[in-house]
Every structure is written in C-alpha cells, then in structure tokens.
C-alpha positions as CSV (number, residue, x, y, z in Angstrom):
1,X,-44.3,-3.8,-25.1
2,X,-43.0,-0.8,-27.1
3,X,-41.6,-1.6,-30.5
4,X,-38.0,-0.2,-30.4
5,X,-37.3,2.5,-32.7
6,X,-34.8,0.9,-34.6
7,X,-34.4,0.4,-38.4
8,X,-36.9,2.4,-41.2
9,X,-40.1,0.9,-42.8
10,X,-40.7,0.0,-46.5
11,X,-42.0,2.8,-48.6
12,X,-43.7,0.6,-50.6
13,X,-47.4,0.8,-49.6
14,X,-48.5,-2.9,-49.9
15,X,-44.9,-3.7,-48.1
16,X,-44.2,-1.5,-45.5
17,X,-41.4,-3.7,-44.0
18,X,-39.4,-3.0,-41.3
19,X,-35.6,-3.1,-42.5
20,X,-33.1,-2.7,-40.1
21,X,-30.4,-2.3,-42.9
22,X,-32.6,-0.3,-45.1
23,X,-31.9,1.0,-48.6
24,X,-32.0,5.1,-49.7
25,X,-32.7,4.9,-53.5
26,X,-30.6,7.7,-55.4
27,X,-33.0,8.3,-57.5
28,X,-36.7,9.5,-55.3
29,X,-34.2,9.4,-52.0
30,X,-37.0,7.2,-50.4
31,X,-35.8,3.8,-48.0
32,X,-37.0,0.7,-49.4
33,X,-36.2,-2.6,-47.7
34,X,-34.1,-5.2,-50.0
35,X,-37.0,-7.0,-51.9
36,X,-37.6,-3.5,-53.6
37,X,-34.2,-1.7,-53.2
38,X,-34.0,-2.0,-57.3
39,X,-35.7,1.1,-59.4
40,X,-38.1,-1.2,-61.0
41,X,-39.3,-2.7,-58.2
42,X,-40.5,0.1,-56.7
43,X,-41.2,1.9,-59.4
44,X,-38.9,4.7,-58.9
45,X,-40.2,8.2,-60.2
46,X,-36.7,9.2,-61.0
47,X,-36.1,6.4,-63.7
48,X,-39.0,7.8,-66.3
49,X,-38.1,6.6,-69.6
50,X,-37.5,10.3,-71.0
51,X,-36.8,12.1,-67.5
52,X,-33.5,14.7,-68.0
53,X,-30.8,13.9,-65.8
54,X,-29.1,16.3,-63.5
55,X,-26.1,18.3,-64.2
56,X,-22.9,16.4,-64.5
57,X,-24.4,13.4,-66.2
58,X,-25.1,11.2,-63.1
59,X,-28.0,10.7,-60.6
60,X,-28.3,13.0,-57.7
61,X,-27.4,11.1,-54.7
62,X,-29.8,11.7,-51.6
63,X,-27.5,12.6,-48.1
64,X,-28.3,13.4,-44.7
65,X,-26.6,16.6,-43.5
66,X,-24.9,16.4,-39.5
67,X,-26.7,18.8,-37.6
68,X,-23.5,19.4,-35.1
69,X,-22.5,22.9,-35.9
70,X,-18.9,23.6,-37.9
71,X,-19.3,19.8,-38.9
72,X,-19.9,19.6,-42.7
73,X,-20.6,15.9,-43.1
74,X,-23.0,14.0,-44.9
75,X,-23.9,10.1,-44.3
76,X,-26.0,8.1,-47.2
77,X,-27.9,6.6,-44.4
78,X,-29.6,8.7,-41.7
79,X,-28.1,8.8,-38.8
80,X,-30.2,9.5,-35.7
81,X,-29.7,9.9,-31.9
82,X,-31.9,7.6,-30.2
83,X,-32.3,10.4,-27.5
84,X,-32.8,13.2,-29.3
85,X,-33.5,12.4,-32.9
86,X,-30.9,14.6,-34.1
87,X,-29.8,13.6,-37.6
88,X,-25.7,13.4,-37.0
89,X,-22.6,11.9,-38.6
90,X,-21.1,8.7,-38.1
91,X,-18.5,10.4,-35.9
92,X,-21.2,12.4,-33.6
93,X,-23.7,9.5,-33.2
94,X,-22.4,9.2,-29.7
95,X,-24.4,11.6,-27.3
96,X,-21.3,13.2,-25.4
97,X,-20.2,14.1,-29.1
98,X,-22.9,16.3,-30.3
99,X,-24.0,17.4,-27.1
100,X,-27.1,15.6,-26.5
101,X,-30.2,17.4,-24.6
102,X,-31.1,14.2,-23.2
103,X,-27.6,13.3,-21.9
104,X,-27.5,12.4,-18.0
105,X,-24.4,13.9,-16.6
106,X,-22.3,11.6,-15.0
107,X,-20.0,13.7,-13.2
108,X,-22.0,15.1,-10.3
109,X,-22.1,11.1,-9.8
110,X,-18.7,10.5,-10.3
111,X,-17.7,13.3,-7.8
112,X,-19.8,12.0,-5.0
113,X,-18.3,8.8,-5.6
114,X,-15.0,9.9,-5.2
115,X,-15.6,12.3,-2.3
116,X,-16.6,8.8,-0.7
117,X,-13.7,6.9,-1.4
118,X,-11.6,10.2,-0.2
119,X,-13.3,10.1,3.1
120,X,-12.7,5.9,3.5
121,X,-9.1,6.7,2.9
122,X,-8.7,9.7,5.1
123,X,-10.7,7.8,8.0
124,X,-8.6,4.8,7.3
125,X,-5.2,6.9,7.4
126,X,-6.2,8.8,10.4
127,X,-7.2,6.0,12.3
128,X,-3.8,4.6,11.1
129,X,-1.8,7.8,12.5
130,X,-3.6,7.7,15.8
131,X,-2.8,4.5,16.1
132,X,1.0,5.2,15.5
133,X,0.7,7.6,17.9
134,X,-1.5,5.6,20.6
135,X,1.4,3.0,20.2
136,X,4.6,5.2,20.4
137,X,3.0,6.9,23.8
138,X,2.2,3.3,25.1
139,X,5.7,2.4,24.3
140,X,7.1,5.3,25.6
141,X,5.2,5.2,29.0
142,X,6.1,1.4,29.0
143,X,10.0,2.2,28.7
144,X,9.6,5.0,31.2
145,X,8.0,1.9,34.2
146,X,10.3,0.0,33.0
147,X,13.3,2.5,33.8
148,X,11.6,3.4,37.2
149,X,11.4,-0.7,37.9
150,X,15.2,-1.0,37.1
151,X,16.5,1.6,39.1
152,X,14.5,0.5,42.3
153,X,16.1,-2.9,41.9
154,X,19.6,-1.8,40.3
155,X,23.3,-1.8,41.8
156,X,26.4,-0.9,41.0
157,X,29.1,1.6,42.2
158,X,28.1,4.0,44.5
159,X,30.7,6.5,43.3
160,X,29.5,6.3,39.9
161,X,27.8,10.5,39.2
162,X,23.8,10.1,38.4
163,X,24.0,11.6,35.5
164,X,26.7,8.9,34.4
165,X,24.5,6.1,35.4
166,X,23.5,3.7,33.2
167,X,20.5,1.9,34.0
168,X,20.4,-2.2,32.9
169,X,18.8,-5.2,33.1
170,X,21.7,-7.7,32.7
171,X,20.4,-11.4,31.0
172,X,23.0,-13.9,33.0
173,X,24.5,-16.5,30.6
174,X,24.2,-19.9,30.9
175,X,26.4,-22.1,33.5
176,X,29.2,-23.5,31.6
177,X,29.9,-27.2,32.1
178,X,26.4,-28.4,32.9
179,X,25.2,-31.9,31.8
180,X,23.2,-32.0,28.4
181,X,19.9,-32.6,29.9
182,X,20.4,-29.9,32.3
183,X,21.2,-27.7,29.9
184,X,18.0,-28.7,27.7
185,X,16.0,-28.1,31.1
186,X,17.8,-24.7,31.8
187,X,17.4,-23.6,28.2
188,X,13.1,-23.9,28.6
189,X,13.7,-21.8,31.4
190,X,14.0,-18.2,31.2
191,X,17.5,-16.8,32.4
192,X,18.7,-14.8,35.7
193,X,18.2,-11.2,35.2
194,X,19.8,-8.3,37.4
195,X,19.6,-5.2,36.8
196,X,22.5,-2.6,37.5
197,X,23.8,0.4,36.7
198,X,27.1,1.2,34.9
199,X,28.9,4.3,33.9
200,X,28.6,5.7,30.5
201,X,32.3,6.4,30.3
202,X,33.4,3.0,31.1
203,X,34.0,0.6,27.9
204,X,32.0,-3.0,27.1
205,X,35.1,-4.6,28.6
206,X,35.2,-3.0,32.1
207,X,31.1,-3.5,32.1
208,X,31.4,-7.1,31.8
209,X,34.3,-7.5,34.1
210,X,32.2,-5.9,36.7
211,X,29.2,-7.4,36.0
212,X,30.7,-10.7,36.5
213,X,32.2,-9.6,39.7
214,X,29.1,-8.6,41.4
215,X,27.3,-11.8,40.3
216,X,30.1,-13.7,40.5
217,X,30.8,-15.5,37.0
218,X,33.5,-17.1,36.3
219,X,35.3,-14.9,33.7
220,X,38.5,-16.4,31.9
221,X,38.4,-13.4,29.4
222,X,42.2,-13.4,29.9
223,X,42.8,-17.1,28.8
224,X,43.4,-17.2,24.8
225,X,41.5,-21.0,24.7
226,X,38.4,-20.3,27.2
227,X,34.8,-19.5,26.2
228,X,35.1,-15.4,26.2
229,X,32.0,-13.5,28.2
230,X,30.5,-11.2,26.2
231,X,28.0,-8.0,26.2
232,X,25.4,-8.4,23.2
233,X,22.7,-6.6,21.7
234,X,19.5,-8.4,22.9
235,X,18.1,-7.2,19.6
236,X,20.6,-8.7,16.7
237,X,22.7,-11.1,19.5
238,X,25.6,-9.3,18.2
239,X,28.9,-9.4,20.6
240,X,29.9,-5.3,21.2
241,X,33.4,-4.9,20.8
242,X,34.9,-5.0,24.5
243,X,37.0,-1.5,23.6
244,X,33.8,0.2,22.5
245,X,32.6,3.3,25.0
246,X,29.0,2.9,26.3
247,X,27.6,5.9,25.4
248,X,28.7,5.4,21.9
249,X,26.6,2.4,21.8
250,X,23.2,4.4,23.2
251,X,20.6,4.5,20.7
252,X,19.0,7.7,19.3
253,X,15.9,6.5,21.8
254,X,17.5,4.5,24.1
255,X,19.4,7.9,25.1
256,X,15.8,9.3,26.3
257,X,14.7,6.3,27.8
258,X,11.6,6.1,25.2
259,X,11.4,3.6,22.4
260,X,10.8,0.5,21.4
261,X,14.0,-1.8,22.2
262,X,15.7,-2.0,19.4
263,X,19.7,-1.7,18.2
264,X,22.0,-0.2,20.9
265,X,21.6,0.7,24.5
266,X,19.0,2.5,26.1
267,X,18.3,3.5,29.7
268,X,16.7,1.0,31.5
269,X,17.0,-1.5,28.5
270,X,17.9,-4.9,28.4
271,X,21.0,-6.6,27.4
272,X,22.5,-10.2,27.3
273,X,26.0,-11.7,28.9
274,X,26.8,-14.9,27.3
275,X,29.7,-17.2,27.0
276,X,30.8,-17.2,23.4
277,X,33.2,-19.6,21.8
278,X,36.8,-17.4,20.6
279,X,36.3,-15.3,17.7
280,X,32.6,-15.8,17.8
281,X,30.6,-12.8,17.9
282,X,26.7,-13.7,17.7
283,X,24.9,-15.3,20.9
284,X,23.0,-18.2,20.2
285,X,19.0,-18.0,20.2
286,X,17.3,-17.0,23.5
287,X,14.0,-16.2,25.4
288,X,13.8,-11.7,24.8
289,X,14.5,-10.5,28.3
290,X,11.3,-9.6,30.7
291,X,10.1,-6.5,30.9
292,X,9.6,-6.6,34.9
C-alpha cells in the first residue's frame, strides 16, 4: 500500500522521522520532528556562536507564501493541497477555494440529479391531473345514466313545462309507528326509492306535500305536536326550509346534471323524505341512496 502523503520527514539525516505535526526552525527554515525541534539539537547553522543577526534585532522567521492570486498571506507551516500541491493559506486549503486543477465538478452531477427528480414529479403530477380528469368524466358520464335512468322511471305532473322539470330520486322515510324490532329489521334494509319530477318554481313545502300524495304518506305537517315530513340534503341530512324555492337550492353542478352529489340539488340527484321530530332539522343516519 501507498504511504499517504501526509506529515514532513526529519531533516536530521540519521533521523529522518516522519512527523505529522512537524516543526519549521526559524533559524535554517528546515522541519525537524520534536526530538530535534531545539537549535542544538540539530545543530542549527543559524545559531553560530558569532553569526550577525538580521535587521531589527530578531531571527528571520521562515513563511510559506499562498499561491492564490490577490491573497497576501503567509502560514509558518506549509500548507499544501493534497490534489494539486499548491502551497495555500489556511483559508484556501479547501480545493473549491483556490480553484483546484484537480477538482471534480459536481454540478453537471447535481443537474442530472435534479432533472431526474423534476421528471418523477412531473410524471407523478401528470398522472395525478389525468386522473382528476379520468374521474370528473367518469362522474360526469355516471350523473348523465343516472339522469337518463330517472327520467324513464319518473312521474309527476304532466302539466309541469320540460324545461321546469326537476328530475329526483325520492328516499321514502321510514313507517312511523312500527314495532322496535321491525324497525331494527327495516333500518338494515335499504329504503323505498321513487323517482319523480317536480317543478323548479315550486318551494320544498309544496314538493313534499306532493310527494307524499303520490306515494301516499301520511303527512300531519299541519298538526303543531306530529313528527313533521321533511326534504333533506342526502349529503349533510340537513332539513331545507319548506319556504325555500327549488331552484335556489340547485347546486353549481347539480344545475348541469354533472358532478359528484354533493350539497344542494341536482338533476337526476338524490334526496331523502323523513319524519323529523318538531324543531328538528337533521335526519338521522341512513344507507346513501342507490345509484339505479
């Protein structure tokens, strides 16, 4: 194995060891290791018994000059690139900071790495869009069956216009006054649907009266102490006011017939009749009504 080119040999000749934290002597400006750091123990050529001194009184101190250009430092070690062998400063010994010849650019790397990543996350986002889109035109072909099922199988007044009809599927409440266990029994079961068609122009309260006519409900809306029957969103269970108009309760799809159910009416839609206590305005938990 390669000895690593790290530290600076003894220049003691019957020495010669390898230092790692060697000593510069200011006096010949040669590295000695720590046994013969001292200028008698290596006989320094400087310290003569005689020998003038420089200018100034003191020792001339040896320095290693930082090769970087417009840098002006000196170190009292040598500092040198383990690359290159460019004698630097403390605060260029890093290879990106004086430029080394034998640096390996990262950044055609980096780029292709993030080029990668950028094409993951634009397949992953596209695949994500087109399957936004996939689902909003398989909801919105589902919603338009759904409409064409519900007007096959809808009734309602004949002298209502067509382009006042509103097209339904009606979720029947409940019997009121069935045995407990019946009602256990009935509440596995999914409800009676029907579907009709109403007039937008008519209000919640006229819509439930007739509903309850055609399928013949018992409706005691007009008695202050009875269970009240009541139009809710099959979305929230919420109990529309009976004075509110229709087609101010259409949704921004619904009025399209395309959409996901969701809050308000839409055409061809679902919505749930129940028998609600006075003053109550939520329907209790039930089955989502079917989409045939």
């Amino acid at each position: 194995m390669a000895e690593l080119d790290v530290g600076h040999h003894c220049a003691v000749e019957h020495c010669g060891q390898l230092d790692f934290l060697p000593f510069v002597c200011n006096g010949c400006g040669k590295v000695f290791c720590l046994e013969h750091r001292g200028k008698d123990d290596h006989a320094c050529t400087e310290a003569t018994p005689g020998r003038a001194a420089p200018a100034g009184g003191a020792a001339a101190l040896t320095s290693y000059a930082c090769h970087v250009p417009a840098c002006s430092a000196r170190e009292l070690l040598p500092v040198l690139c383990p690359h290159c062998s460019l004698q630097v400063c403390f605060r260029h010994r890093h290879q990106v900071d004086h430029a080394c010849v034998n640096l390996q650019e990262a950044a055609p790397r980096m780029q292709r790495t993030q080029e990668l990543v950028r094409g993951i996350t634009e397949g992953r986002r596209g695949a994500a869009t087109a399957a936004g889109r996939r689902g909003a035109r398989s909801a919105a072909v589902t919603a338009r069956v759904q409409l064409m099922k519900t007007k096959q199988q809808a009734v309602g007044e004949q002298g209502i216009p067509q382009e006042e009809r509103l097209y339904l599927r009606v979720r029947l409440p409940r019997p009121v006054g069935v045995s407990e266990g019946q009602q256990q029994q009935q509440q596995q079961e999914e409800q009676e649907e029907r579907a009709v068609f109403v007039s937008r122009a008519w209000s919640v309260g006229r819509v439930v009266d007739w509903v309850a006519s055609a399928t013949r409900l018992p409706n005691n809306n007009h008695v202050a102490s009875a269970k009240k029957l009541r139009l809710c969103d099959v979305a929230t269970l919420r109990a529309w006011p009976m004075d509110a108009l229709v087609d101010s309760l259409l949704s921004a799809l619904g009025s399209e017939g395309e959409g996901a159910a969701g809050e308000g009416l839409r055409d061809g839609g679902g919505v749930l009749l129940e028998y609600l206590d006075p003053g109550c305005d939520v329907a209790p938990e039930a089955s989502p009504p079917s989409a045939t």
